[in-house]
C-alpha positions in Angstrom: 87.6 234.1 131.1 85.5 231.0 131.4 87.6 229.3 128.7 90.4 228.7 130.9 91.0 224.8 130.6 93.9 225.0 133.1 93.1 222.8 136.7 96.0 222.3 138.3 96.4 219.4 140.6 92.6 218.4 142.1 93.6 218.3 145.5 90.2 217.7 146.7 89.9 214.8 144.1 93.0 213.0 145.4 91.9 213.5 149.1 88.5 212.2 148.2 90.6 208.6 146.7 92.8 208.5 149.7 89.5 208.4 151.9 87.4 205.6 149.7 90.9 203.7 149.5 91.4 203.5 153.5 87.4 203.3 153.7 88.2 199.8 151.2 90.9 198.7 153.3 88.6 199.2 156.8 85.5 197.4 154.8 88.3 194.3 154.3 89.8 194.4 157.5 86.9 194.8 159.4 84.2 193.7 157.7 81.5 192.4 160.3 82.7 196.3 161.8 81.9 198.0 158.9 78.2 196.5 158.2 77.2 196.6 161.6 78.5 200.7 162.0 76.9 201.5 158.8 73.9 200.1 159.9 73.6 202.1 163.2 74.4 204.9 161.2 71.8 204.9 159.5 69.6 203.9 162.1 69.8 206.8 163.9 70.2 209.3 161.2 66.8 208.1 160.4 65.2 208.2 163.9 66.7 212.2 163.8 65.3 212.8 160.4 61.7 211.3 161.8 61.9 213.5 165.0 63.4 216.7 163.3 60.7 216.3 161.0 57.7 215.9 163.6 58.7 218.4 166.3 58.5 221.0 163.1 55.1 219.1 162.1 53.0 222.4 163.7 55.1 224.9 162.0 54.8 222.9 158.7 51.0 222.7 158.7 50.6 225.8 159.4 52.6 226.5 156.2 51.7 223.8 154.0 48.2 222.8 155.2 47.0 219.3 154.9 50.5 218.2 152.6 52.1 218.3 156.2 50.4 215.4 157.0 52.5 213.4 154.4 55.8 214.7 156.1 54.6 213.2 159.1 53.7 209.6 158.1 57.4 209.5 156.8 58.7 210.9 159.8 56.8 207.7 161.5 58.6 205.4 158.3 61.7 207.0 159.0 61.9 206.2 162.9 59.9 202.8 162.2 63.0 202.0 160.0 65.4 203.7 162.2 63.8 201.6 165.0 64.7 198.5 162.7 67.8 198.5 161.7 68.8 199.7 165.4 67.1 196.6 167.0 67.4 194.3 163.9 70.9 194.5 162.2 70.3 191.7 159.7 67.5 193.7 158.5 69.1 196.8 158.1 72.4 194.7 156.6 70.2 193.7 153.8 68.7 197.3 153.1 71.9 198.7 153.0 72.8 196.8 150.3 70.0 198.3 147.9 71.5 202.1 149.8 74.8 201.2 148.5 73.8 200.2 144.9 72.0 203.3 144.5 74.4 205.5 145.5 77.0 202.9 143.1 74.6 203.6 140.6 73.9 207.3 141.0 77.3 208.2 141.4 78.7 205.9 138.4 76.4 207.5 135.6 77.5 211.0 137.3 80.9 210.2 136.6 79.9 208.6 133.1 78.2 212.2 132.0 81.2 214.4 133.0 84.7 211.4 131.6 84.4 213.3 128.3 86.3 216.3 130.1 89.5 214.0 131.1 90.0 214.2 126.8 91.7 217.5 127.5 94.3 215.8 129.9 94.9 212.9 127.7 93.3 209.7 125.8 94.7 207.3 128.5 93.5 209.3 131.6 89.8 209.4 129.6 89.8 205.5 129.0 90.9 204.4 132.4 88.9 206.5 134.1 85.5 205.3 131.8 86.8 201.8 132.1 86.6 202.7 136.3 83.5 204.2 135.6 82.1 201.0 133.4 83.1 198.5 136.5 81.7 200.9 139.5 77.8 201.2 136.9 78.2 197.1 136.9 79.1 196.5 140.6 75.8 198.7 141.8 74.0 196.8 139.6 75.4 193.4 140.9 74.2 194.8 143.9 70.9 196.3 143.0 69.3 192.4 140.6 71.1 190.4 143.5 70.6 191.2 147.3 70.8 187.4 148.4 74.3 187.3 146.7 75.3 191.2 147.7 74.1 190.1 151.1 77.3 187.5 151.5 79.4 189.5 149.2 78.8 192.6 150.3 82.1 193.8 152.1 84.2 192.3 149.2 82.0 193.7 146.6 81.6 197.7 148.5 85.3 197.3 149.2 86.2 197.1 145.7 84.1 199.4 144.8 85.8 201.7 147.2 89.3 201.2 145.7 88.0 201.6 142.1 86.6 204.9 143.0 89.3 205.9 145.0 92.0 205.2 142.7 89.7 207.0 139.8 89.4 209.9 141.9 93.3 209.7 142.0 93.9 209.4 138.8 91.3 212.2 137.9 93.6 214.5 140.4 96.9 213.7 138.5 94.7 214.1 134.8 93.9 217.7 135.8 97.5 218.5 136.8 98.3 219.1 132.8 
């Protein structure tokens, strides 16, 4: 019953590309837009994260005992940094780059584990999807041993990444259709 090697089409795969390849376009076409939202974003999805986490600091102590007290000196990092970026974008432009070449990082080696599956569907749809793999690992670590030069190429170099991605995910949707 588990043995079943039939997918189908990925539907969810190919809607995940379409989204990373219009999120590549928007990062081109608008790119001072794109830094400056993300940025925000983050900002206050860290100020919520610090308050969330303090107006449950009682409960937590109550819980956990003294280790609450760790929660709440990040809560006070997390709205500090929230507080930042918000009122410092170049700050928070510059953190986001390390963000972004973790999560290139994290989600490259991901994909890296799991490419032996695509064998099943075909030699070609394994190699270009492990060469897509190869070039997303080396982008986030452009990204992660350079911030000066991520810093000025950012956009170009997260909207490529974006388009690789998304046309992996696309091609990983077609691969499972066999």
């Amino acid at each position: 019953m588990f043995d079943d090697h039939r997918w189908g089409f990925d539907w969810t795969e190919f809607m995940t590309g379409i989204v990373f390849l219009i999120a590549a376009y928007f990062v081109m076409k608008q790119p001072k837009a794109a830094l400056l939202s993300l940025v925000f974003l983050f900002a206050i999805a860290a100020i919520i994260s610090g308050v969330t986490t303090i107006a449950g600091y009682t409960k937590l102590r109550r819980e956990t005992g003294l280790r609450a007290n760790f929660a709440l000196v990040f809560a006070i990092i997390d709205i500090l940094v929230g507080l930042l970026f918000l009122f410092h974008a170049p700050t928070g432009i510059l953190v986001l780059g390390y963000v972004f070449a973790f999560w290139f990082l994290i989600d490259s080696i991901e994909r890296l584990t799991v490419v032996s599956h695509l064998r099943v569907f075909g030699t070609g749809y394994f190699v270009l999807s492990l060469i897509f793999d190869i070039i997303s690992l080396v982008l986030g670590l452009m990204l992660l041993f350079s911030p000066v030069v991520a810093a000025f190429t950012f956009n170009v170099l997260v909207s490529f990444y974006f388009a690789v991605f998304g046309i992996n995910a696309i091609l990983i949707a077609f691969a499972r259709r066999n």
